[in-house]
C-alpha positions in Angstrom: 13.0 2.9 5.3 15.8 1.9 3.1 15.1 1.8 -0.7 14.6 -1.6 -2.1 13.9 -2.6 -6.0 12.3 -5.6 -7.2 13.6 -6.7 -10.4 11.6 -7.4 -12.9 11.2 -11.2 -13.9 13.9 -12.3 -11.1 12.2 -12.4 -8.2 14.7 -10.8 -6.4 15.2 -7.6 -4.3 18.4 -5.7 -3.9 18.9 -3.7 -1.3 20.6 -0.3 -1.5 21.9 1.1 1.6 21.5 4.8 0.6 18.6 6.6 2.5 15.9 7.1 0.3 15.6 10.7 -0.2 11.5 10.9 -1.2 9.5 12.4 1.4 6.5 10.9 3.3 3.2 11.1 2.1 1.4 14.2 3.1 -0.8 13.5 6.0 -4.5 14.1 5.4 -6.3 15.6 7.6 -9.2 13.6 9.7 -11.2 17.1 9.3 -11.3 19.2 6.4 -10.2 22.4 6.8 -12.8 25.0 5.9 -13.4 29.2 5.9 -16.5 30.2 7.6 -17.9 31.5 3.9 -17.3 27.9 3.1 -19.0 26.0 6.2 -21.9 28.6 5.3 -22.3 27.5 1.9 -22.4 23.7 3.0 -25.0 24.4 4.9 -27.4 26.1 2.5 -26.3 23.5 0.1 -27.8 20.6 2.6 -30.9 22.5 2.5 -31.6 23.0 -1.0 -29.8 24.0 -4.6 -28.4 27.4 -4.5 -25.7 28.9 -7.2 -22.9 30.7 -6.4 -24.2 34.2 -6.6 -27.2 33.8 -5.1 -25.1 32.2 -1.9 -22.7 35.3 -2.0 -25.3 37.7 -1.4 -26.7 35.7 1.2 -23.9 35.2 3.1 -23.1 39.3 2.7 -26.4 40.0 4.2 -26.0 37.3 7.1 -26.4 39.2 10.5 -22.8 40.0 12.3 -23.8 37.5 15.4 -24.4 34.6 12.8 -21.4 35.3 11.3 -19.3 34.9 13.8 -20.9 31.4 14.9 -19.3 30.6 11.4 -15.8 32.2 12.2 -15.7 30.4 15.3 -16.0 26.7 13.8 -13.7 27.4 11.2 -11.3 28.2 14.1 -12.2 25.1 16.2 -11.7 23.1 12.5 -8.7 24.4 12.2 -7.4 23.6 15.6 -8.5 20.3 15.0 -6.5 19.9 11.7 -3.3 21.0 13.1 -3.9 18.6 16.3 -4.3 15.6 13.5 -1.4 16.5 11.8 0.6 16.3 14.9 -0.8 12.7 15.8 -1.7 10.9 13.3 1.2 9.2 11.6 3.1 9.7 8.0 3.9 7.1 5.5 5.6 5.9 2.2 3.2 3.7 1.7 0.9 5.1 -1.0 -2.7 5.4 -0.4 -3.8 4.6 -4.0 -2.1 1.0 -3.8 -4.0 0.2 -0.3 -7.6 1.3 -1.9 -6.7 -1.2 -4.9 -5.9 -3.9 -2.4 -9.0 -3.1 -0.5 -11.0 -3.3 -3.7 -11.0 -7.1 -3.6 -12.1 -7.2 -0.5 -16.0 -8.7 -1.3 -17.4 -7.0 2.0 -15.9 -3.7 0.6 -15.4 -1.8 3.7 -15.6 2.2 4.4 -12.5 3.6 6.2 -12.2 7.1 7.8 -9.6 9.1 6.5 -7.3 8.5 10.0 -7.7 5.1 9.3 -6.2 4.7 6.5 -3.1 6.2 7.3 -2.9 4.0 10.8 -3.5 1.1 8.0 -1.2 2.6 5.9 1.6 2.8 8.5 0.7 -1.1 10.0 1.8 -2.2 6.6 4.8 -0.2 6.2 6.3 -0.9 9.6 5.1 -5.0 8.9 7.3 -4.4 5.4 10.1 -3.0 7.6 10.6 -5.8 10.0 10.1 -8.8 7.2 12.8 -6.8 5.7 15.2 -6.7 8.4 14.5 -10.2 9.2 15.7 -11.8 6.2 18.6 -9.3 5.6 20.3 -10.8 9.1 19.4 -14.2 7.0 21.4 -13.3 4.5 24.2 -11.7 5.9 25.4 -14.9 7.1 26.3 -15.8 3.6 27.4 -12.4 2.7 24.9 -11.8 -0.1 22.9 -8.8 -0.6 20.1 -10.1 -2.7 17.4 -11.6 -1.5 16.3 -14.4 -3.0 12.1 -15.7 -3.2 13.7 -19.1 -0.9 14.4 -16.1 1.5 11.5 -15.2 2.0 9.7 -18.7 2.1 12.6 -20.1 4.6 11.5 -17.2 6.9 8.5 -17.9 6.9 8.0 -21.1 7.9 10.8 -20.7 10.3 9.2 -18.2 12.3 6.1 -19.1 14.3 5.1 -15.2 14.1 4.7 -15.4 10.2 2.6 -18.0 9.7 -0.1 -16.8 8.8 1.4 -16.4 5.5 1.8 -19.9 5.0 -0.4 -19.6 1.6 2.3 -18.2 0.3 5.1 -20.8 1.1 2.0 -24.0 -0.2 1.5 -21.7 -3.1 5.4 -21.5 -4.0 5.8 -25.4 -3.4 3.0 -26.0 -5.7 4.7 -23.4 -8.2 8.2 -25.3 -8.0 6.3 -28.7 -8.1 4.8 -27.3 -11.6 8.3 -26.1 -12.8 9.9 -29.5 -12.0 6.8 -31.6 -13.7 7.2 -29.0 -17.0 10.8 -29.2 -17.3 10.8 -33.5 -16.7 8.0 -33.0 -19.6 10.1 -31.5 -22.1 12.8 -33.6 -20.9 11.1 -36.6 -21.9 9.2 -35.2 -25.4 13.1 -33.8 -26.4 14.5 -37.4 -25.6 11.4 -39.2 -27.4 12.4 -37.0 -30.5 16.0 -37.0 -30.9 15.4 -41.1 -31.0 12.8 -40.7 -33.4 15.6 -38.4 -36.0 17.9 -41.5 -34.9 15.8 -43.9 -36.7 14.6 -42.5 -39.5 17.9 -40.7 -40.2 17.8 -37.1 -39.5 14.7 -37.4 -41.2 
């Protein structure tokens, strides 16, 4: 994806045609990868409170057959890692920012670790094509800055995008408030400057 910025207090993005050079978020994988010591110690851990020595020795005098059930799911885990990291896909899109969004969510739901990146990626690839969409907009008038009336003229011109109609009432109601403000102090400047006219300067 090409970099954009958002400047601060404009409301405006500009695009930069250079590539952006950072590197996808690592994929994480649906399975965690674990040694056979390690799926060992999980287990005795589900069954009771053991420390770290205690579970050393233990697993040093696990029988050879028992060990190797052990070695074997490790490789099976690890099989299945690598098969996730080939198919589940990579994004800029950074995790924390989607757990923050999902945080006002009041039902507050539980997502696998695969879903979040196919979540992850649905909102990237959404960002993608509103982007492109309003930079053939704008090209028409030879700009490169996209403008907030950009984005509100797309869309209620597209059918697609409607369900972000909120945001085109809410930016009505926010230019509605901006024009009543400015007629206010319009009106309070005028009703002073006659006031100074009558008294004076006073």
């Amino acid at each position: 994806m090409k970099k954009q910025i958002l400047e601060s207090g404009q409301k405006v993005i500009t695009i930069d045609d250079t590539i952006n050079s950072k590197q996808p978020t690592p994929v994480q994988p649906v399975v965690q990868q674990l040694s056979a010591y390690q799926l060992f110690m999980k287990d005795k851990k589900d069954e009771g409170k053991y420390s770290l020595q205690v579970l050393s020795q233990m697993w040093k005098d696990l029988p050879k057959d028992y060990k190797e059930q052990y070695q074997e799911r490790a490789r099976q885990l690890k099989e299945q890692v690598q098969q996730n990291q080939l198919t589940t896909p990579q994004t800029f899109f950074p995790l924390s920012r989607l757990k923050t969004i999902l945080k006002e969510d009041e039902q507050k739901p539980q997502f696998k670790p695969e879903a979040y990146q196919y979540m992850l990626k649905a909102i990237e690839e959404f960002g993608e094509l509103l982007l492109n969409k309003v930079k053939d907009q704008i090209k028409q008038d030879q700009r490169k800055t996209i403008k907030e009336d950009d984005l509100i003229n797309l869309i209620k011109e597209n059918q697609e995008l409607q369900f972000l109609s909120c945001l085109a009432i809410h930016h009505q109601k926010k230019k509605t408030s901006q024009t009543q403000n400015q007629q206010g102090k319009s009106k309070t400047s005028g009703a002073l400057d006659k006031f100074l006219e009558n008294n004076n300067g006073i």
